[in-house]
C-alpha positions as CSV (number, residue, x, y, z in Angstrom):
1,X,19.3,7.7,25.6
2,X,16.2,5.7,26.3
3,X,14.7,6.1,22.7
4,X,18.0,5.2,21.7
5,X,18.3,2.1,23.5
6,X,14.3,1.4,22.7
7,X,15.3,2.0,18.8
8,X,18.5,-0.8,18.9
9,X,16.3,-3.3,20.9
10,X,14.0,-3.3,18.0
11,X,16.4,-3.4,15.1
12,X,18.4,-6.1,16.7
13,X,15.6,-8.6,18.5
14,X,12.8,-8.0,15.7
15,X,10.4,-9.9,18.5
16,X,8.3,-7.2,19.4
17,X,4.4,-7.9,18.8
18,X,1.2,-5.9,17.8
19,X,0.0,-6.3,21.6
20,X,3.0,-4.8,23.0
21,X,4.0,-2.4,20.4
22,X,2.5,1.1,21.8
23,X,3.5,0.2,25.0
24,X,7.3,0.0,23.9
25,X,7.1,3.1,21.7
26,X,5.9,4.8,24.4
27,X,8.3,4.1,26.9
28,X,11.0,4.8,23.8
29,X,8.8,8.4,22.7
30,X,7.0,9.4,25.9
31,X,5.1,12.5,25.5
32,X,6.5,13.2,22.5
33,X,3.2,13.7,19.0
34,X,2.5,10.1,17.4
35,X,0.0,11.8,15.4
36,X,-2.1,14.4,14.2
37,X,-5.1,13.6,12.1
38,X,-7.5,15.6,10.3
39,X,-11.1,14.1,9.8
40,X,-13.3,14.5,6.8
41,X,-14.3,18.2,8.0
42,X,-10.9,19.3,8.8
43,X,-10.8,19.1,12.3
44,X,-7.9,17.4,13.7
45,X,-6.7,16.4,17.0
46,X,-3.1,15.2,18.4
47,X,-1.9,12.3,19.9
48,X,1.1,11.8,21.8
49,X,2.7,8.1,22.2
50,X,1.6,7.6,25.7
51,X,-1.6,9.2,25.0
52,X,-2.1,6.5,22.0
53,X,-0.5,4.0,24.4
54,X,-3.3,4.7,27.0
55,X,-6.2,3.8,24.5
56,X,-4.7,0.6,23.4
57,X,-5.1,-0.4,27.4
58,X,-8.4,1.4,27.4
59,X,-9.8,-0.4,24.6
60,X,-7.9,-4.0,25.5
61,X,-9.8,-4.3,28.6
62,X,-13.0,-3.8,27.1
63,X,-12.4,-6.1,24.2
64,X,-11.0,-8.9,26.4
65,X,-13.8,-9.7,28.0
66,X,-15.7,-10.4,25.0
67,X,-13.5,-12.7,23.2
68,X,-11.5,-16.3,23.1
69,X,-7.5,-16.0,23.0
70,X,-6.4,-16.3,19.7
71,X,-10.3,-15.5,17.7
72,X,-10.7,-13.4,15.1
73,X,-12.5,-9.5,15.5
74,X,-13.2,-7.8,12.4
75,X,-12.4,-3.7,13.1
76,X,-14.9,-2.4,10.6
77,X,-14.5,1.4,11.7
78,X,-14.1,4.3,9.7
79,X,-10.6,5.0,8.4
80,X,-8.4,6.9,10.5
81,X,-5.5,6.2,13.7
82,X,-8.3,5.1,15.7
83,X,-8.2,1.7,13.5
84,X,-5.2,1.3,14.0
85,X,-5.0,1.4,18.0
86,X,-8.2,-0.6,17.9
87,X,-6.2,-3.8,16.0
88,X,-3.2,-3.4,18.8
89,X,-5.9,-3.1,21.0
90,X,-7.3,-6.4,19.9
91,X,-3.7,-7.9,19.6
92,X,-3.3,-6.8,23.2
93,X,-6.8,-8.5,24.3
94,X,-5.9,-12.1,23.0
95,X,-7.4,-11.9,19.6
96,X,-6.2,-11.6,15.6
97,X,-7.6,-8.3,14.3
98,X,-9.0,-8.3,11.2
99,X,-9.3,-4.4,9.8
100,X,-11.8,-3.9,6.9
101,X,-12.7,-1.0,5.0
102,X,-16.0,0.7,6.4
103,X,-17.0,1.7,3.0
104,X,-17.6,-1.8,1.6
105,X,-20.9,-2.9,1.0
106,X,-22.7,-4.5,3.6
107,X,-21.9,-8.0,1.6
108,X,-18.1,-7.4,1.4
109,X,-18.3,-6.9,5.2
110,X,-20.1,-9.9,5.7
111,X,-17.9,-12.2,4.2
112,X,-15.1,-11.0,6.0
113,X,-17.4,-11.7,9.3
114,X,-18.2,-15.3,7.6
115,X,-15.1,-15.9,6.4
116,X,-12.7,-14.9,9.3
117,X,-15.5,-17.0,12.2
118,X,-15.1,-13.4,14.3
119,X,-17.5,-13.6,16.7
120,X,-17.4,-9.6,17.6
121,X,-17.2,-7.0,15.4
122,X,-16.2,-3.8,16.2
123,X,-17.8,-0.6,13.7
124,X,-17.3,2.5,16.2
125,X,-14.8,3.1,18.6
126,X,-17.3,4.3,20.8
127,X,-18.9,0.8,21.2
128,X,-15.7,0.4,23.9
129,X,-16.5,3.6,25.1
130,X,-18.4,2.7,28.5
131,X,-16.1,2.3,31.7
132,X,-13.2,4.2,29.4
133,X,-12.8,6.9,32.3
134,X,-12.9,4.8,35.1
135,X,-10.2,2.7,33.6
136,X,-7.6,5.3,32.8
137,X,-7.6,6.5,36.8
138,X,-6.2,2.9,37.2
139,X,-2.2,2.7,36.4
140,X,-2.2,1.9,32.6
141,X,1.3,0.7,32.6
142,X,0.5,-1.7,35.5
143,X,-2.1,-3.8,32.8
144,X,-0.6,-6.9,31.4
145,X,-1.3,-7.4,27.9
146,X,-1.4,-10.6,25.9
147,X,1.9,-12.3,25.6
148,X,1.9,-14.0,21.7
149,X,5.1,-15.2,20.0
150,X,6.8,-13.5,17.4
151,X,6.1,-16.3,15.2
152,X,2.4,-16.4,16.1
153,X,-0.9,-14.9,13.7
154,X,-1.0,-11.7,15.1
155,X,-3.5,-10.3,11.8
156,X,-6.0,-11.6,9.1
157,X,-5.6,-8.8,6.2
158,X,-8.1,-9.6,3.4
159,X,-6.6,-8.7,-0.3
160,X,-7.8,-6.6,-2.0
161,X,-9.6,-8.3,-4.4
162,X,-8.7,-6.6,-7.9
163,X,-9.1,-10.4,-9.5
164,X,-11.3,-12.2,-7.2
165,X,-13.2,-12.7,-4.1
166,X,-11.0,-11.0,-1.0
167,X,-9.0,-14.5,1.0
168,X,-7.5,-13.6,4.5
169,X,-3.8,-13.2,4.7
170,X,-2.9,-14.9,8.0
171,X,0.4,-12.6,8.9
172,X,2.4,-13.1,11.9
173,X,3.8,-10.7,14.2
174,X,7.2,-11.0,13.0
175,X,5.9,-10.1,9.6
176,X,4.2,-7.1,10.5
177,X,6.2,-5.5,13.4
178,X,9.7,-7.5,12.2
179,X,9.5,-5.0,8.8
180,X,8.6,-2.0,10.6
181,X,11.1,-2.3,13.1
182,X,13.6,-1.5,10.1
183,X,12.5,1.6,10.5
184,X,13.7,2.2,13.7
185,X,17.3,2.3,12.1
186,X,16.1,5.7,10.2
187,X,18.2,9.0,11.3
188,X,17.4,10.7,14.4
189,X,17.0,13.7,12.3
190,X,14.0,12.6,10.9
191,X,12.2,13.2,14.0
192,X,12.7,16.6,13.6
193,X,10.1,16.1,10.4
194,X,7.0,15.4,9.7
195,X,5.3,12.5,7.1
196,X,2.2,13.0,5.5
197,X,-0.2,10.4,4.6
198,X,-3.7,9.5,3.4
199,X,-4.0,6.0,3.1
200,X,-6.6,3.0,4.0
201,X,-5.5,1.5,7.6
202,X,-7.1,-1.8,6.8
203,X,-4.9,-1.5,3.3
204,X,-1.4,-3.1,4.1
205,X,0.1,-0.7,2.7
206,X,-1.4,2.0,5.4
207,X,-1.2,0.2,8.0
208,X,2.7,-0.5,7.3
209,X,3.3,2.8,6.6
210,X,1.7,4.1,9.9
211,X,3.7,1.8,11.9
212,X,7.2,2.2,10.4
213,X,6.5,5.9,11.0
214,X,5.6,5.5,14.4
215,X,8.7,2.8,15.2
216,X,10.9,5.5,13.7
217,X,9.5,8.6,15.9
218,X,8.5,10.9,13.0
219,X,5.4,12.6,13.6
220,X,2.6,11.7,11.5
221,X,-0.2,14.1,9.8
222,X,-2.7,11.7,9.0
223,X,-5.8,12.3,6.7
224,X,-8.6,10.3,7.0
225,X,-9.5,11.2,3.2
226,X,-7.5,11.6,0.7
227,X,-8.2,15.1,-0.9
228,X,-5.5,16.1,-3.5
229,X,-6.3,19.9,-2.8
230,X,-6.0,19.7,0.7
231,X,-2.9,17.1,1.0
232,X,-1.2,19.7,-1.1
233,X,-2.7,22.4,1.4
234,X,-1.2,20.3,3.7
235,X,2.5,19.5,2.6
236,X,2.3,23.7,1.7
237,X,1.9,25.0,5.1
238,X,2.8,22.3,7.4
239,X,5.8,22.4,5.8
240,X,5.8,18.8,5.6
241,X,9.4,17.0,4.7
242,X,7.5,13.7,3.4
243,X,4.7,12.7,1.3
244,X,3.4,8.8,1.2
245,X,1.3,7.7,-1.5
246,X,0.4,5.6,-4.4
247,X,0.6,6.6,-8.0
248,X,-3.1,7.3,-8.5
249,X,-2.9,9.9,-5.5
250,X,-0.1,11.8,-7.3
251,X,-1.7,12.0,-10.7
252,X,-5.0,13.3,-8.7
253,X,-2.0,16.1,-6.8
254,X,-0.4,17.1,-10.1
255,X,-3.8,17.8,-12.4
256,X,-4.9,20.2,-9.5
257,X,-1.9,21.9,-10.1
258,X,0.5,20.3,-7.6
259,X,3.3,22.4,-9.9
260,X,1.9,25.6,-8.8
261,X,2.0,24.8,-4.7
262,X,5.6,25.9,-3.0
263,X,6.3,21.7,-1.8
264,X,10.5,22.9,-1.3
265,X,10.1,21.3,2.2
266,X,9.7,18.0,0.6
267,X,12.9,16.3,1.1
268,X,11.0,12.5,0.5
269,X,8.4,11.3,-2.0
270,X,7.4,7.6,-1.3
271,X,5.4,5.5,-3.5
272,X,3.6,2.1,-3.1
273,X,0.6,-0.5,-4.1
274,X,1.4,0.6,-7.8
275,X,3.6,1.1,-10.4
276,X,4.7,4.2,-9.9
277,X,5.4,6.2,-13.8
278,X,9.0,7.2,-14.0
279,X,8.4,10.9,-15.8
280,X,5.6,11.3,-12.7
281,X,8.0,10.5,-10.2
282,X,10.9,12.9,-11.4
283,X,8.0,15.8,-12.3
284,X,7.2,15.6,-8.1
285,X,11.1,15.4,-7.4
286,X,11.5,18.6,-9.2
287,X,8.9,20.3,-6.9
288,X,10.8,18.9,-3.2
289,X,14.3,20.4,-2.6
290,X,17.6,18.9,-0.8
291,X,17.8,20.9,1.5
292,X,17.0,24.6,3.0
293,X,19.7,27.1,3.5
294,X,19.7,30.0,5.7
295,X,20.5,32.9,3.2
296,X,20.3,30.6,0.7
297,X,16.1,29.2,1.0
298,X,15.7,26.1,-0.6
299,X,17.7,24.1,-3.1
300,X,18.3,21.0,-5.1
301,X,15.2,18.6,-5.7
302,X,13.8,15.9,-3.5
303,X,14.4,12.1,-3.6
304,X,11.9,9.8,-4.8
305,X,11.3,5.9,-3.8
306,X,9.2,3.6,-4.5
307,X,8.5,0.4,-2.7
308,X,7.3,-3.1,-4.0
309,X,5.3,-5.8,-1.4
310,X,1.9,-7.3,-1.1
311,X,-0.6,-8.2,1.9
312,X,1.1,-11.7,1.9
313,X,4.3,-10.2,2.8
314,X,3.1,-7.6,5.4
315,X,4.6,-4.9,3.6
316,X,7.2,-3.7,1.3
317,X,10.1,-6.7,0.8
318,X,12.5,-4.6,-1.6
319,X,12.5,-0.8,-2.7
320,X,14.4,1.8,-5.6
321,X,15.4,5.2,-4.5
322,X,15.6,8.1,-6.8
323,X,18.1,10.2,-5.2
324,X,18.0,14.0,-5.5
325,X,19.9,15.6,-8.6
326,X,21.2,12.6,-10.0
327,X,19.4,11.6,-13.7
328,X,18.6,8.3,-12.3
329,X,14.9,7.0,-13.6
330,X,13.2,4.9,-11.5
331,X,12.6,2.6,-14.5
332,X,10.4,-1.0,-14.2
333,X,13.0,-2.5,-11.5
334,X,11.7,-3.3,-8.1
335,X,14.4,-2.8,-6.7
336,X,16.7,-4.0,-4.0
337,X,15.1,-7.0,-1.6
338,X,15.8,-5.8,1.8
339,X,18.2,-7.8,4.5
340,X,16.4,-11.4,4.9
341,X,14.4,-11.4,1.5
342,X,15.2,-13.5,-1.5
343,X,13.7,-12.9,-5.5
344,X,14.4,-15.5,-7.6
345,X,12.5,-15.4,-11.7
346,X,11.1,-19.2,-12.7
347,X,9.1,-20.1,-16.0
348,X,6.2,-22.7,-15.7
349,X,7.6,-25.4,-14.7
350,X,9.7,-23.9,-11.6
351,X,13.0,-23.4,-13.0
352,X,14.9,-20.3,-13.1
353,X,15.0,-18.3,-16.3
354,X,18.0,-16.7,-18.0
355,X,18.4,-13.1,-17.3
356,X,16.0,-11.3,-20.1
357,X,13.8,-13.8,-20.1
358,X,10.3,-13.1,-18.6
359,X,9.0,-15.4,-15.5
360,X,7.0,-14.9,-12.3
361,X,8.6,-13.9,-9.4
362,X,9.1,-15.7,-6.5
363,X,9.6,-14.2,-2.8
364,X,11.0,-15.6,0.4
365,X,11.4,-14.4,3.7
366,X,10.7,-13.3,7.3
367,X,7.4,-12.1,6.4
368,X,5.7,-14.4,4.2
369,X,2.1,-15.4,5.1
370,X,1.2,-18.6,6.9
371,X,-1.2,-19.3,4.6
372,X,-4.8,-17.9,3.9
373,X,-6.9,-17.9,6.9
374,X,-9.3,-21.2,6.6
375,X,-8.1,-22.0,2.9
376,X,-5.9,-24.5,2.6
377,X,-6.5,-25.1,-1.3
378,X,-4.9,-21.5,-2.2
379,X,-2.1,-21.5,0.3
380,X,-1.0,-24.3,-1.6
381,X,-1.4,-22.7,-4.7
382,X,0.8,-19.4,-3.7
383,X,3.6,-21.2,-1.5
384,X,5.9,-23.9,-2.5
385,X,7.3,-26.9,-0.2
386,X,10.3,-24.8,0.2
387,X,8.9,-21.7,1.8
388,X,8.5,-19.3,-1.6
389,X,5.6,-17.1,-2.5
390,X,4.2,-17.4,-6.0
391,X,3.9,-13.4,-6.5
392,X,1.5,-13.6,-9.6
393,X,3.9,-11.1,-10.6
394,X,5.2,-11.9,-14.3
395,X,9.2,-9.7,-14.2
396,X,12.1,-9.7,-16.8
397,X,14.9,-11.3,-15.0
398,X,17.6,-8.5,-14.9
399,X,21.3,-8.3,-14.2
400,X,22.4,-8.6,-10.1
401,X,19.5,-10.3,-9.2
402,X,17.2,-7.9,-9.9
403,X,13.5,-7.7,-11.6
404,X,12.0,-5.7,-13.9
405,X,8.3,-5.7,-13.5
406,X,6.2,-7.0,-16.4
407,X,2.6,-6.9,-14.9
408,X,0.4,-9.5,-13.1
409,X,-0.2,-12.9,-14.5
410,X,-3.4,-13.0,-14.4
411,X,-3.6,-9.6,-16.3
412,X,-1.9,-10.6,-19.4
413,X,-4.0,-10.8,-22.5
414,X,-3.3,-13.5,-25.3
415,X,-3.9,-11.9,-28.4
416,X,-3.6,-13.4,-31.9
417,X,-1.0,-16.1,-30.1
418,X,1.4,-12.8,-28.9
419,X,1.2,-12.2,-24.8
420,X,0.6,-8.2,-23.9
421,X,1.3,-6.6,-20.8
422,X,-1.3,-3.8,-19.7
423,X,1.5,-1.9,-18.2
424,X,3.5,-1.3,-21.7
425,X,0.4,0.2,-23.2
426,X,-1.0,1.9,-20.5
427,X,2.3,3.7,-20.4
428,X,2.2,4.8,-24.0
429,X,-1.6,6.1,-23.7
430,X,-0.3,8.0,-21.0
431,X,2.9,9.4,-22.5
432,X,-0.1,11.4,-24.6
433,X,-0.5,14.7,-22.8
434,X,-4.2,15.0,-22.1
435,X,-4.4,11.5,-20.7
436,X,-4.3,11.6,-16.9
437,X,-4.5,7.6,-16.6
438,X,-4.9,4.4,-18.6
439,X,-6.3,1.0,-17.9
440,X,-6.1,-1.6,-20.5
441,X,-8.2,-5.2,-20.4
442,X,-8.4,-8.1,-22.8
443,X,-12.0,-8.6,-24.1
444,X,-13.0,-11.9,-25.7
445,X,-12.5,-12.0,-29.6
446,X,-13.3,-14.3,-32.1
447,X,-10.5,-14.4,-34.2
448,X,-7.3,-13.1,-32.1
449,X,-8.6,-14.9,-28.8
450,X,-9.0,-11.6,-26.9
451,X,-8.4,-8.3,-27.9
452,X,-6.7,-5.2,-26.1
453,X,-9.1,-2.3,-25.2
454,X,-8.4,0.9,-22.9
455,X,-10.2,2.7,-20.4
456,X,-8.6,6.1,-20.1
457,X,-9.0,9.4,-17.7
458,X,-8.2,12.5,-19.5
459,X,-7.2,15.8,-17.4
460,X,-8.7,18.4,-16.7
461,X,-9.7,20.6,-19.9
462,X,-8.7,18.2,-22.3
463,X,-10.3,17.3,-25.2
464,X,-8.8,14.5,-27.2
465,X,-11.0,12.3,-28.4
466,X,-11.1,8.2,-28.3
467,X,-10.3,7.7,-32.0
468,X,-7.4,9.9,-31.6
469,X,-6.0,8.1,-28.5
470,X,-6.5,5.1,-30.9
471,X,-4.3,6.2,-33.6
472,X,-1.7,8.0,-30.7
473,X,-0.8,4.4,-29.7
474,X,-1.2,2.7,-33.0
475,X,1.6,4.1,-33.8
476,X,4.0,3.6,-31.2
477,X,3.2,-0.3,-30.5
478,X,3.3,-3.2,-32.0
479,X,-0.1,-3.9,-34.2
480,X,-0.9,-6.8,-31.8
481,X,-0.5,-4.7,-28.5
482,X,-2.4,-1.8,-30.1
483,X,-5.5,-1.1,-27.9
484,X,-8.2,-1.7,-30.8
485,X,-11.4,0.2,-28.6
486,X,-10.4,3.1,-26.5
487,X,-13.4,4.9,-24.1
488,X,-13.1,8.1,-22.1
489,X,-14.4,7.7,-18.3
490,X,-14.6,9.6,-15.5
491,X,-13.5,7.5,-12.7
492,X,-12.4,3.4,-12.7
493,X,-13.4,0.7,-10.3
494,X,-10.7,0.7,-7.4
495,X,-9.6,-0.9,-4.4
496,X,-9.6,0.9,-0.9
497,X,-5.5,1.8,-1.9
498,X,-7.5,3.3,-5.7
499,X,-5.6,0.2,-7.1
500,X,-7.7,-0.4,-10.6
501,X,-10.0,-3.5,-10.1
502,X,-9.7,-5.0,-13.3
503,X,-12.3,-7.8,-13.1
504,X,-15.3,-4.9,-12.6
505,X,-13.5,-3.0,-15.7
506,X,-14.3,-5.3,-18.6
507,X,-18.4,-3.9,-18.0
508,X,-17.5,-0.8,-19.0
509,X,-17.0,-2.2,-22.5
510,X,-19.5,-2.3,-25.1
511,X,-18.6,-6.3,-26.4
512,X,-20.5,-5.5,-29.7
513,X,-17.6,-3.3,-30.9
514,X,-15.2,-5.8,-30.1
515,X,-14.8,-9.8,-30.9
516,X,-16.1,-10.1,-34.0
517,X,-14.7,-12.1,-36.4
518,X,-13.1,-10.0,-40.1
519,X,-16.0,-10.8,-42.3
């Protein structure tokens, strides 16, 4: 009855805060397992809500001492739940964490540092360590934590930089607990599952994901790295009910032969960060199931969704569900806003477009930035007088308000006068059997303005070449949209959520072979 009453408190106030967060889910969820994770070796260890609850105090003391109210603290530590108690734990001290990826560079990190003003950074949990066991003899419960407003910073997440330099998103409370409290609404059932998931904590999308997870009581297996083999290993004998992802983690899962691994206890595929390939999506439904049946075993096929959001929104703002034996494609759609978010499509000047016509999307909402942290110039450029969010998302305005996604304005390549979308032929490189994944750029050319090359992955074994690639989507597009260089590589420049960074692709490119002028 408690976690009942905890759960309706949170769907219906929405004014809980990253300080107070693990203390509430663990008067809700007790002794009941937050989390196991498994490191990079394969140990793992569990942690129950009050145990996770315990370190956030731990930690909070020892931070608080160290820091201004309301100051920025970068939490540069290795990926993994202890990131994640460590930015409550900094919420609960007075400060605005700021996570950041421990494996960028030394000069990424340092523009975080610069940018944000933190005075203290924290890189290893164990820097809180000393006067940890003579704090949790004291009465954790009896420790008051910072008291913020909903409606105050509670994080600085820095994008992720796939076409420029990294700005801090300056997200309140409301905006990151607010959307995760949804999740508290989720079936009771679900706590009788488990979620799998091997994403970045200082990624958004992680650190959402975590949360909503934790609000909704369903234990968590949580991988520090993302292995394909072993999150299939994983799912296998766990028996896991749920699978979190993003698109470039299930392409990794199905070319180690995610087809051959018994995944019937997968009742829930979820996809983010990406656009997430329709005939990808209903090849993973077909390996879940509905439901298990004594007598019976397994039947039916999993659902699939897929979310859309962004670091300026703290999360996922609308989402399409693929639900189990129905012939229902997930298509380009974004799919429904959730309660409290708006979409609206506008051309250049800011007025809406008719349905069909393409336009960039525009967001509004509880969760929408207060601005860039310490950048006043791009805040204005990204949110209007009124409160909307300038996406950089370019969408086909659909019927009942909805958006089908085009790709991202600053992606689009002009060639010979004609605008091209990445995504449209990305998706025909990869209708081609041996190509695992496609990334298409627009190089400079002197007679079409730029000109439409491919970087492509092949799977394992294959052994198309690039000319034939060429001619495989030559044929299918339009002359201008046709890729007119295609290269074979083994890997692509990504972001911490393996998002392609598009600005460190072009390099790959040999320029000669392109932007000439027809002699």
């Amino acid at each position: 009855m408690k976690s009942l009453i905890g759960r309706l408190d949170l769907v219906i106030k929405r004014d809980a805060t990253l300080a107070e967060l693990m203390m509430r889910l663990a008067d809700m969820h007790g002794g009941r397992t937050f989390v196991t994770e498994e490191n990079a070796n394969a140990a793992t260890r569990t942690l129950t809500y009050e145990q996770a609850s315990e370190l956030v105090i731990v930690w909070s003391r020892q931070i608080r001492d160290r820091i201004l109210p309301d100051s920025p603290v970068v939490v540069a530590t290795p990926n993994g739940v202890d990131q994640f108690l460590l930015c409550l734990a900094v919420s609960a001290a007075g400060g605005i964490p700021a996570p950041v990826n421990s494996q960028m560079t030394d000069a990424e990190i340092d523009h975080v540092i610069e940018d944000s003003g933190a005075e203290l950074v924290i890189r290893n949990p164990s820097d809180l360590a000393e006067g940890q066991q003579r704090t949790r003899r004291r009465r954790a419960r009896s420790y008051q934590v910072a008291t913020p407003d909903a409606g105050d910073i509670g994080a600085l997440f820095y994008t992720s930089g796939t076409t420029g330099r990294p700005k801090g998103a300056a997200l309140t409370h409301r905006s990151l607990v607010g959307q995760a409290s949804t999740a508290a609404a989720w079936p009771l059932s679900f706590r009788d599952d488990e979620v799998v998931m091997a994403l970045p904590v200082a990624h958004i999308m992680g650190f959402a994901a975590l949360m909503a997870s934790a609000v909704a009581g369903v234990p968590i297996y949580f991988m520090q790295k993302f292995s394909p083999t072993r999150v299939l290993h994983a799912i296998e004998y766990r028996r896991s009910s749920v699978f979190i992802g993003v698109p470039a983690m299930y392409r990794m899962m199905e070319d180690v032969g995610a087809a051959d691994r018994d995944l019937r206890s997968v009742r829930l595929w979820i996809s983010g960060a990406d656009v997430m390939p329709t005939d990808l999506a209903r090849r993973f439904k077909a390996m879940g199931a509905s439901m298990t049946l004594p007598g019976l075993g397994s039947i039916g096929e999993a659902a699939f969704a897929e979310g859309y959001g962004m670091v300026e929104v703290g999360g996922g703002i609308a989402a399409k569900i693929s639900p189990p034996m129905l012939p229902m494609g997930l298509g380009d759609s974004l799919g429904l806003a959730f309660p409290g978010w708006k979409m609206k499509v506008v051309d250049d000047n800011g007025k809406r477009v008719f349905p069909g016509q393409v336009g960039q999307l525009l967001i509004k909402g509880p969760g929408v930035l207060k601005g860039y942290w310490n950048d006043s110039a791009a805040s204005e450029q990204v949110l209007t007088e009124d409160g909307w969010l300038r996406t950089g998302d370019m969408v086909r305005s659909g019927p009942f308000n909805t958006a089908l996604f085009q790709g991202r304005a600053k992606a689009v390549i002009k060639s010979g006068g004609y605008s091209v979308y990445p995504l449209e032929v990305e998706e025909t490189l990869e209708s081609h059997p041996d190509v695992l994944e496609a990334a298409v750029v627009g190089l400079p050319d002197g007679a079409l303005g730029e000109a439409v090359v491919a970087a492509v992955i092949l799977r394992h074994g294959a052994k198309v070449d690039a000319e034939e690639l060429v001619l495989w989507a030559s044929v299918r597009l339009a002359q201008y949209k046709a890729p007119k260089q295609v290269i074979i590589v083994d890997d692509l420049p990504r972001t911490g959520t393996r998002k392609v960074q598009r600005d460190k692709l072009k390099p790959f490119f040999d320029s000669a072979l392109v932007g000439k002028e027809d002699s």
